[in-house]
N, C-alpha and C positions, 0 to 999 in steps of 0.2 A: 624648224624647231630642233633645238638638243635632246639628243636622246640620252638619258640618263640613267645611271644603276647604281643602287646603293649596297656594299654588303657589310654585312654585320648590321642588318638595324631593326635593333630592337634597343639598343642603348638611347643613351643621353645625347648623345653628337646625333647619332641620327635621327633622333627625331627632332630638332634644331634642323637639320637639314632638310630634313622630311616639308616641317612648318615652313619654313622659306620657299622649297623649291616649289607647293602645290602652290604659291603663287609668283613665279619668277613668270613674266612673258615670252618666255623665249625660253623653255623647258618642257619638254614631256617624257615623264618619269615613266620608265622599262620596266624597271623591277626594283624589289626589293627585298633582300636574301638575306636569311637568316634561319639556319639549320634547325634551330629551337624552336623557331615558330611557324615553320612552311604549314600552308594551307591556313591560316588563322586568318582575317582580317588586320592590317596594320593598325584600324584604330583602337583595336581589341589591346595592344602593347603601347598604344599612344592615342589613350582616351580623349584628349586635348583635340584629336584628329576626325575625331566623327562628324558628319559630313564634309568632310574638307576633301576625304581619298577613298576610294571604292579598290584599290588594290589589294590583294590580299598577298603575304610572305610566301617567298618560294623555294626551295633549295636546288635550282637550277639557275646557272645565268646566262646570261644573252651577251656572248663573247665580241658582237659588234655593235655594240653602243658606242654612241662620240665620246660618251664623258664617264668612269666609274671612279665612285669615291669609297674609299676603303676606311670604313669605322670598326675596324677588328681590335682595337687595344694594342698595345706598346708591345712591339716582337712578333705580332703575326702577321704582316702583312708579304712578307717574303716568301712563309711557305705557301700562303694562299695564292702567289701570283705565280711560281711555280708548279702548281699543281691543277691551277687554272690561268690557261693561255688566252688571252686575249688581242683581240685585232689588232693591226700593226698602227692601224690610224686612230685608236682608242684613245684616250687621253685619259692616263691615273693620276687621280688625286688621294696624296693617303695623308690620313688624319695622323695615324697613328706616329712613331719615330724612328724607326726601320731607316729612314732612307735622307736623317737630314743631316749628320755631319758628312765633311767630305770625306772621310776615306768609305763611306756607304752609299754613296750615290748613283753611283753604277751598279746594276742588276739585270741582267737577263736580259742583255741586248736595249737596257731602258736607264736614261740619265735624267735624273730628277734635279732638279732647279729647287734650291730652299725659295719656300714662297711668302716670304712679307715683302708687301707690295711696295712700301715705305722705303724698305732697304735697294730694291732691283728690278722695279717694276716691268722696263724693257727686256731684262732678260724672260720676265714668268710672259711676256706677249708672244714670245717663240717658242716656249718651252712644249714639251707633250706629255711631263712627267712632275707631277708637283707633290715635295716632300712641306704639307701644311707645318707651321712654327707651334710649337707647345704655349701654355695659354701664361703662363711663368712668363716665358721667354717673349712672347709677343708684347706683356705690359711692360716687361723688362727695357726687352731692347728700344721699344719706342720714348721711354723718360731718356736713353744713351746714347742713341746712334748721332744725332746732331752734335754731341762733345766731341763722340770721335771721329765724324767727318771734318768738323775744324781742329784735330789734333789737340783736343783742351784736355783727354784726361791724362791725369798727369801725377796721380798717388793712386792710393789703392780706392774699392767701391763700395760702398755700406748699404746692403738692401734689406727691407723687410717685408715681405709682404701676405699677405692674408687671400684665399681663396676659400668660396663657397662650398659647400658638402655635394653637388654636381661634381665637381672635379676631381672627386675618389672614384667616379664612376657607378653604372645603375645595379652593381650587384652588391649586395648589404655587406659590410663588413664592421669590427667593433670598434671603427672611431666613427663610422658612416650612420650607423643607428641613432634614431632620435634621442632616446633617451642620456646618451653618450654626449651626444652632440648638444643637444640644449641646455642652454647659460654656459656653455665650458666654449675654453678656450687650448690651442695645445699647439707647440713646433712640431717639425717632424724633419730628419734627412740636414739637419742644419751643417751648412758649409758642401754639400752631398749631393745635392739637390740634380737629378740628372738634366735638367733645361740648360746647366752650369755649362758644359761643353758647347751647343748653338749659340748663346750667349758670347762668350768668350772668340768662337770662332768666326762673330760677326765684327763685333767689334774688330776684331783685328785687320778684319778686310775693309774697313775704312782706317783704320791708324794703326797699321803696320808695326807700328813700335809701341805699339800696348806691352806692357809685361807688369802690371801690376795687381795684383788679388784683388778677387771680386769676394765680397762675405755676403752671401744669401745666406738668410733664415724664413724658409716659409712657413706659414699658418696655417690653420686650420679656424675658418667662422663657423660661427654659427648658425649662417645664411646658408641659402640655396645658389643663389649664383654671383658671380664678380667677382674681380682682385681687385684691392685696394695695393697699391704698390708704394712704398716710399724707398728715396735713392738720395745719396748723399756721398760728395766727393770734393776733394779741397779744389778751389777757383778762384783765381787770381782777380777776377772783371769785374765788370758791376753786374748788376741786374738787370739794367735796360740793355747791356748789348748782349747777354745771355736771350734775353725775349727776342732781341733783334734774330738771333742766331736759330732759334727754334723757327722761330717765324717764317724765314729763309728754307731752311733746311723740310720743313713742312708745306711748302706755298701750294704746292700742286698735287696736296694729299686730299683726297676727299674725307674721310674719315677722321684723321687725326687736327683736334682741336686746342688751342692755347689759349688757358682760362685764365683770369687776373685775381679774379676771386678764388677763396680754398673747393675743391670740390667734395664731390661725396658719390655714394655708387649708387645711385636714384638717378643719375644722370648719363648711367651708362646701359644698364641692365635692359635686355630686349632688345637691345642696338649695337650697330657694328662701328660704334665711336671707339675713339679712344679719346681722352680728354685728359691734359698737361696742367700741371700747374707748378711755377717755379718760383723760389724763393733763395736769398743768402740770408746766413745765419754764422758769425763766429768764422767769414771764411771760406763754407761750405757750400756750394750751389747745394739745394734741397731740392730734389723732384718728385713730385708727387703723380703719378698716373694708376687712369679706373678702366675700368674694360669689364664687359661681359664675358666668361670665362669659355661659356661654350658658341658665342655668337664673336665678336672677335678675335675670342682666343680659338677657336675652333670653326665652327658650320660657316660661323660668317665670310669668314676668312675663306674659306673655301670655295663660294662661292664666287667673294670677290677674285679670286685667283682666277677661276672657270672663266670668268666673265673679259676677264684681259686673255684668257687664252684664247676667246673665241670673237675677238673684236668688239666687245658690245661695249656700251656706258659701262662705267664702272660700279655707280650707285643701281643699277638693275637688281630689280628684287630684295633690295639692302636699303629702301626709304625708311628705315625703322623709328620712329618716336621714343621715350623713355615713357615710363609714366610715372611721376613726380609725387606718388601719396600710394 
């Protein structure tokens, strides 16, 4: 069994993670830390969990577990691993962004491997150190990476996309409050958007001679969880051999799917899919990709990462259904 440690969970990521891993076959969960809530029971912060875990939070950790995942929020994972040393043979997985452009991927005697599976999957099956992709960036890069590994983009990239009130995170703030949030719609960060850097710096490691502006505008739903993404860039081809090319470029992705019909985020939400759908329009290859925000933009993904780092099936603990109503 893997022996596992989560810190910081009392959020949203971790308890996605939490719900997955009390039933991964091949996990037995160490602890679970979290400074705010030591001594509470877990499911007392993730009611969802009652009888699922008998563990209760702790504010000590258990510096040799095989696997610890860091759900600490964007900027603290650095001083936490600094000021907690862990085994040499430990493998970190951080949720957070600390550690996923390159000039930040070395730390403290630890080189973290950016981990979508899609883009480098051999590299994350060696790796000891995984910096997880932002949940932006994961429905991002999956509608792009197949353009730019056949060198197709070739102007600039026109994105929009919309994520659920999960992905501001479990502490209230005043676009996160219900009353804020229900029937309203709102941008935020447009053109700014910090995923913009992994993005960019993926693409370019499959087509080197990108240099053309990316225009993200993200959303703000008025849902709990998914990104509905849409992507548009001028394309010279047709349609059928754009499919050909996804298809190709996808073949040996367990997760990631190419739909013919339009989709919609009922198809994705609970589940560690991602789901394509492509169309021309005036020109313009249009891509449309959905994802659950905290399960493959975040816990899922995580797990899928753990799972190639530890040799196992990749779909392990990840058999997730939608539920359609």
């Amino acid at each position: 069994m893997i022996r596992a440690g989560i810190i910081g969970g009392s959020g949203y990521t971790a308890g996605e993670l939490l719900r997955l891993l009390v039933h991964h076959p091949d996990v037995e969960l160490d602890f679970v830390y979290s400074t705010t809530n030591a001594g509470n029971p877990v499911y007392k912060q993730h009611p969802d969990l009652i009888g699922e875990i008998t563990l209760d939070f702790t504010d000590i950790i258990n510096p040799n577990v095989d696997v610890v995942f860091l759900c600490l929020g964007h900027g603290r994972s650095k001083s936490f691993l600094a000021a907690n040393m862990f085994s040499s043979t430990t493998k970190v997985i951080d949720l957070g962004n600390d550690f996923r452009l390159d000039e930040d991927k070395r730390y403290l005697n630890r080189d973290f491997v950016y981990g979508l599976p899609e883009l480098q999957k051999d590299t994350i099956k060696t790796a000891n150190n995984i910096a997880n992709p932002g949940c932006f960036a994961t429905a991002i890069q999956l509608g792009l990476l197949p353009l730019a590994f056949s060198g197709k983009l070739k102007d600039a990239i026109h994105i929009n996309a919309t994520t659920g009130s999960t992905g501001a995170g479990v502490m209230p703030g005043g676009t996160t409050h219900f009353s804020w949030r229900d029937n309203n719609f709102s941008s935020y960060k447009v053109f700014e958007h910090q995923h913009l850097g992994e993005i960019e710096q993926n693409i370019k490691q499959l087509q080197n001679n990108f240099d053309f502006p990316i225009f993200f505008i993200p959303n703000r739903g008025n849902f709990s969880k998914g990104i509905y993404a849409t992507m548009y860039t001028k394309y010279e081809d047709s349609i059928e051999n754009a499919k050909k090319m996804y298809a190709s470029f996808y073949k040996t992705s367990e997760f990631v799917m190419i739909s013919d019909e339009e989709i919609h985020l009922k198809q994705v939400v609970n589940t560690n899919k991602c789901i394509l759908h492509l169309c021309i329009n005036n020109g313009m290859l249009i891509i449309t990709s959905v994802i659950d925000n905290l399960i493959k933009g975040a816990s899922g993904q995580a797990i899928h990462n753990m799972n190639l780092m530890f040799g196992l099936k990749e779909k392990t603990g990840l058999e997730l259904k939608a539920s359609a109503f």
